[in-house]
C-alpha positions in Angstrom: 85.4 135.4 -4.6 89.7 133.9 -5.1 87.9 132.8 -8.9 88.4 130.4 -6.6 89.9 127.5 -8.6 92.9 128.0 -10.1 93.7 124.1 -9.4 90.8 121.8 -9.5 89.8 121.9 -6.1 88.3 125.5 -6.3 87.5 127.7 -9.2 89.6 131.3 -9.7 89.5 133.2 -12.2 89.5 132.5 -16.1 87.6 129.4 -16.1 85.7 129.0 -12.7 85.5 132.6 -11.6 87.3 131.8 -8.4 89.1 128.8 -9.6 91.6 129.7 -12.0 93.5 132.2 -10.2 95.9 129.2 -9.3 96.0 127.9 -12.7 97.1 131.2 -13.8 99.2 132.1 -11.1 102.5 131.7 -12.3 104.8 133.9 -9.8 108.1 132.4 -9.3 108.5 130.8 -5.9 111.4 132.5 -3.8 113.4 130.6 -1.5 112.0 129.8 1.9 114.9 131.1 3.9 114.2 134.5 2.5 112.5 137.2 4.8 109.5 139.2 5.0 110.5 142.8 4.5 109.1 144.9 7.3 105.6 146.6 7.3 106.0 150.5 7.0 107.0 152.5 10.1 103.8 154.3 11.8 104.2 157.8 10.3 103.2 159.1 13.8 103.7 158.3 17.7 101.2 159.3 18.8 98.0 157.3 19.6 94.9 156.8 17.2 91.7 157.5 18.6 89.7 154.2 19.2 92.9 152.8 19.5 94.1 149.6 19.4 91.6 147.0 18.2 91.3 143.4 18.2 88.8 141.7 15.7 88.3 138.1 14.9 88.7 137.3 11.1 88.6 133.6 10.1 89.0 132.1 13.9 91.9 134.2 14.2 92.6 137.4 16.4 93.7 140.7 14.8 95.4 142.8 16.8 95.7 146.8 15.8 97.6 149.5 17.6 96.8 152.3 14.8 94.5 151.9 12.1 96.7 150.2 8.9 98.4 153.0 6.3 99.8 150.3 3.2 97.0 147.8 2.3 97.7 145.4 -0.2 94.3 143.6 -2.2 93.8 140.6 -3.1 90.8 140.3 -5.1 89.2 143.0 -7.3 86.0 143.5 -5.6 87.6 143.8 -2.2 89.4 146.9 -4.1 85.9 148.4 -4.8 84.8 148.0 -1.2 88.0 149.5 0.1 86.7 152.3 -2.1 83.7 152.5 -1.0 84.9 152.8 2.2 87.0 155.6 1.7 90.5 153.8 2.1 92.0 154.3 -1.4 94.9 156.3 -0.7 96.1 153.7 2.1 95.6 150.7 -1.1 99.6 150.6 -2.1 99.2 147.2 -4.4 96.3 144.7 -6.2 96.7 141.0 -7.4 94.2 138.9 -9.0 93.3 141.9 -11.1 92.8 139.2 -14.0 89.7 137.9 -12.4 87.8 140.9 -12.9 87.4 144.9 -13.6 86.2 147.1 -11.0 82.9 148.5 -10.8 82.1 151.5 -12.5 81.4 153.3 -9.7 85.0 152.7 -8.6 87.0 152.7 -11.7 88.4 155.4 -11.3 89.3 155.6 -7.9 91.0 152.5 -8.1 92.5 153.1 -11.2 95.7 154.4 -9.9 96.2 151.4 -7.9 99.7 149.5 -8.2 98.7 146.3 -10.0 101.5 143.5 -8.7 100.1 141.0 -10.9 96.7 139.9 -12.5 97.3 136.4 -10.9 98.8 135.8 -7.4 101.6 137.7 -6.5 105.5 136.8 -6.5 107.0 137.2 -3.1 109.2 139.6 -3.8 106.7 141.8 -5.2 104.5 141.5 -2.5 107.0 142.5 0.0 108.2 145.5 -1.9 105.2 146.6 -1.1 105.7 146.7 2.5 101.7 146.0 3.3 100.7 146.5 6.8 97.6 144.9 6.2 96.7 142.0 2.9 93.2 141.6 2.6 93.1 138.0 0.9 90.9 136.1 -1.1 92.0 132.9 1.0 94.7 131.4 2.6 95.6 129.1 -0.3 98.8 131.6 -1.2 100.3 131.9 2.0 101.8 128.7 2.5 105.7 129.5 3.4 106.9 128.8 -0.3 105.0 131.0 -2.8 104.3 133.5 -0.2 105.3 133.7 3.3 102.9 132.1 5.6 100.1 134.0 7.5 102.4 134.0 11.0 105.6 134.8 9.1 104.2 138.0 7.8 102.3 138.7 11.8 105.7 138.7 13.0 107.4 141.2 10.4 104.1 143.5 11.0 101.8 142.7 8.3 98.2 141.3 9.0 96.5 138.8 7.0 92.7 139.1 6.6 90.7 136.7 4.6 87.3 137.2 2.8 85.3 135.7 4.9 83.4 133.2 3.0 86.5 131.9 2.5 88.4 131.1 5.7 89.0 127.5 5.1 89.5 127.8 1.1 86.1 126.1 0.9 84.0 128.6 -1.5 80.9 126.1 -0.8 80.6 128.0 2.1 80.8 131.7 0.7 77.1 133.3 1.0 76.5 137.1 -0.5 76.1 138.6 3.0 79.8 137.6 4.2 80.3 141.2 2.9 78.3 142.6 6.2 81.1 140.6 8.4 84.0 141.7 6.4 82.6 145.8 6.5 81.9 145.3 10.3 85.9 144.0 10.9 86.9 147.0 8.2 85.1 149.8 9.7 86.9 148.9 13.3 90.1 148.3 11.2 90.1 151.6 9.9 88.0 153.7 12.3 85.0 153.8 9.5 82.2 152.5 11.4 79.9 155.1 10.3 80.8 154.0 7.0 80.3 150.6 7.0 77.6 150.7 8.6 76.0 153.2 5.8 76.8 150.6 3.7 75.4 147.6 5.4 72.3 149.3 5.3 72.1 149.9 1.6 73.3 146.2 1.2 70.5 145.1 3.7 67.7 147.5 1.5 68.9 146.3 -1.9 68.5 142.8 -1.1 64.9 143.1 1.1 63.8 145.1 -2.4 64.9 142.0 -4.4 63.0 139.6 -1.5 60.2 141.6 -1.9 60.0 141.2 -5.4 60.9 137.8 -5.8 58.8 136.1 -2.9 55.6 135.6 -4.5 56.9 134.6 -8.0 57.8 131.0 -8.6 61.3 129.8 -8.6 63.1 129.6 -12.0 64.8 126.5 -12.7 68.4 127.5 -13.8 72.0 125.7 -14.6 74.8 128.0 -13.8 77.7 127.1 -16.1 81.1 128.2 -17.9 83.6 127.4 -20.0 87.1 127.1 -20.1 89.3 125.4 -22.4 86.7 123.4 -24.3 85.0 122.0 -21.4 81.8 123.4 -19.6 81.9 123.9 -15.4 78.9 124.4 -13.4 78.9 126.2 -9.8 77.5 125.8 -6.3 78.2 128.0 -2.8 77.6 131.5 -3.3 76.0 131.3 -6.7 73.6 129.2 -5.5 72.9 131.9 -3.2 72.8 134.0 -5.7 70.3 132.1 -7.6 68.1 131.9 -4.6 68.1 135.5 -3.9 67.2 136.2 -7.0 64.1 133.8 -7.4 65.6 130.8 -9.2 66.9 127.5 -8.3 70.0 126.3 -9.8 69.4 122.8 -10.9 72.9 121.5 -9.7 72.7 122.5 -6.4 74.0 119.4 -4.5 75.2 117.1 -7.2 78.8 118.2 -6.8 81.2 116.0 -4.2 81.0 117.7 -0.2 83.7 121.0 -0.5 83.3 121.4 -4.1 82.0 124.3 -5.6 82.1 124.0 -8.8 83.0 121.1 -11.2 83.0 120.0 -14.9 79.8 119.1 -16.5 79.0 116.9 -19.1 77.4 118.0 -22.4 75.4 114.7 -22.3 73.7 116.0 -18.6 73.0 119.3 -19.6 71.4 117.7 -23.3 69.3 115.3 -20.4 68.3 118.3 -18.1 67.7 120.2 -21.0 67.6 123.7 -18.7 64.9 126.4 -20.4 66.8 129.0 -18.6 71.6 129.4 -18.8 72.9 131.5 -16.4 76.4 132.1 -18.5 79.3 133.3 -15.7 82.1 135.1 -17.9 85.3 134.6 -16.8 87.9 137.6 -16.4 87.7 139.5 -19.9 85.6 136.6 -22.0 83.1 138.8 -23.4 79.7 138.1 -24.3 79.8 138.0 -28.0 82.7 134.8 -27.2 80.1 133.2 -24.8 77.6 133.3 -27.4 79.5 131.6 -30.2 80.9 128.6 -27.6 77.3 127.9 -26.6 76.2 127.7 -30.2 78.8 125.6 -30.8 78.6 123.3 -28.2 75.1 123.4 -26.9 73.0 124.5 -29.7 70.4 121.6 -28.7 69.8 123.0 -25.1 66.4 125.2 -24.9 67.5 127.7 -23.4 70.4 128.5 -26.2 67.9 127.5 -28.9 65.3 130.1 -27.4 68.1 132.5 -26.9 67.0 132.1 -22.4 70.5 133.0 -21.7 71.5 135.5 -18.9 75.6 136.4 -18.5 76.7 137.8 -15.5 80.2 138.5 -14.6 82.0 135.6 -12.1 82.9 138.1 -10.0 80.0 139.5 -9.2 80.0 136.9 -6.1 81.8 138.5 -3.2 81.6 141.9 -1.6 79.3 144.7 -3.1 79.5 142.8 -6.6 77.8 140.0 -5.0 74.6 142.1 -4.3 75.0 143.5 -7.7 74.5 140.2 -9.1 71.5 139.1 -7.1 70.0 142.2 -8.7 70.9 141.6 -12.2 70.0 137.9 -12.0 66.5 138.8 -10.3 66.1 141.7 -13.3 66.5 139.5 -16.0 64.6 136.7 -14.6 61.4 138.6 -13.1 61.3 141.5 -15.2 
């Protein structure tokens, strides 16, 4: 989801969708003796029903006593879910707003939000907002220098929980059903099982109607790309799943290094491949009209710009309920 790459190593935001968000992330480092403010005070005694609860998140254990009243999010599409979920009013800060807009079906309920950055947060910031629980887009932040570390912040109080198709920073590994393990940790987190599971079963129905849609056709052949800063990037992990879902085959699938997910392509190899079909992923607010002109301009001689074969969908539609979103807008424009 993280864009994942901000450093090459993993693509967040503006380039790579989940690349660039440490490129851009230019919060000031605080000093490591400083530390973590204390999570907010229960506002009552007395014991939640269902109360407490342990779930497993990334190979760790997370241990609740009440269900968490200040969440902090780290990625926008984990926003949207928290809406979807009902848990708006308990969302006290955002980061990474920069690496996408919210959904329209949760605009505005998540318009209110505190934004502490459209990047990665500063640490001070962060711990202003005294966050009981930080649902993450990795672990990549938390390393005891731009943020406190994971067991820093356990011991003031505050939970760390990572998306779970990224518990190692690895986005090769991100697929677009984490979003059923993540709901199934939330809805015990917060007491919304009924919830989540309503929601796991319109994820589940969306994506058997896209199955049965897609089965019997033949996979489209398609290069997944972007650009950023001149140069052009192509993707694996969970937009190769993606791709899958949605009846194509992305034609870089396993020609990037083992634990890369995305990387920088050559003009030259996509003028050899010569793909009849571009999925185009827009990064943060590139718009399509800019997309358009850099592909005319540097890859005017590839079908599927000369034929005008050229679907855009948004980088983050990739993690959470975006991710199902996008397997249906790829699998629209490909088998209409």
């Amino acid at each position: 989801m993280n864009d994942r790459a901000s450093r090459p190593h993993r693509l967040r935001r503006t380039a790579p969708a989940l690349a660039l968000a440490f490129l851009m992330s230019g919060a000031p480092f605080a000093a490591c003796g400083d530390s973590p403010a204390p999570a907010a005070a229960p506002s009552s005694g007395s014991r939640q029903e269902g109360f407490p609860v342990t779930v497993t998140n990334c190979g760790r254990t997370l241990h609740f006593d009440q269900a968490p009243s200040r969440i902090v999010s780290g990625w926008p599409t984990s926003t949207d879910l928290l809406a979807a979920l009902g848990l708006t009013d308990r969302v006290v800060g955002q980061y990474n707003t920069g690496n996408g807009t919210a959904g329209s079906t949760y605009a505005e309920a998540v318009a209110d939000i505190p934004v502490l950055s459209d990047a990665a947060p500063s640490r001070e910031r962060l711990l202003a907002a005294r966050p009981d629980l930080i649902w993450a887009d990795g672990s990549y932040l938390f390393d005891g220098q731009q943020l406190p570390t994971i067991d820093e912040l356990a011991a003031q109080g505050t939970q760390v929980m990572i998306l779970s198709g990224f518990c190692t920073d690895d986005a090769t590994r991100a697929r677009v059903a984490d979003v059923r393990t993540d709901l199934a940790a939330l809805g015990q987190i917060f007491g919304v099982e009924t919830r989540a599971q309503e929601l796991t079963g319109q994820i589940d129905t969306r994506l058997a109607a896209v199955a049965a849609k897609v089965n019997a056709t033949r996979p489209v052949p398609i290069a997944m790309i972007s650009s950023f800063g001149g140069a052009i990037y192509t993707y694996e992990g969970v937009y190769s799943d993606i791709a899958t879902r949605a009846g194509a085959i992305n034609i870089y699938a396993g020609t990037l290094p083992a634990g890369q997910y995305y990387g920088e392509l050559s003009k030259e190899s996509l003028l050899q491949k010569n793909p009849g079909t571009l999925v185009y992923l827009l990064s943060g607010a590139e718009t399509e009209t800019a997309a358009r002109t850099t592909l005319t301009e540097t890859l005017s001689a590839v079908t599927a710009v000369r034929t005008g074969r050229v679907v855009f969908l948004p980088q983050w539609n990739s993690t959470n309920l975006a991710g199902v979103d996008g397997v249906e807008t790829l699998a629209a424009a490909l088998h209409p």
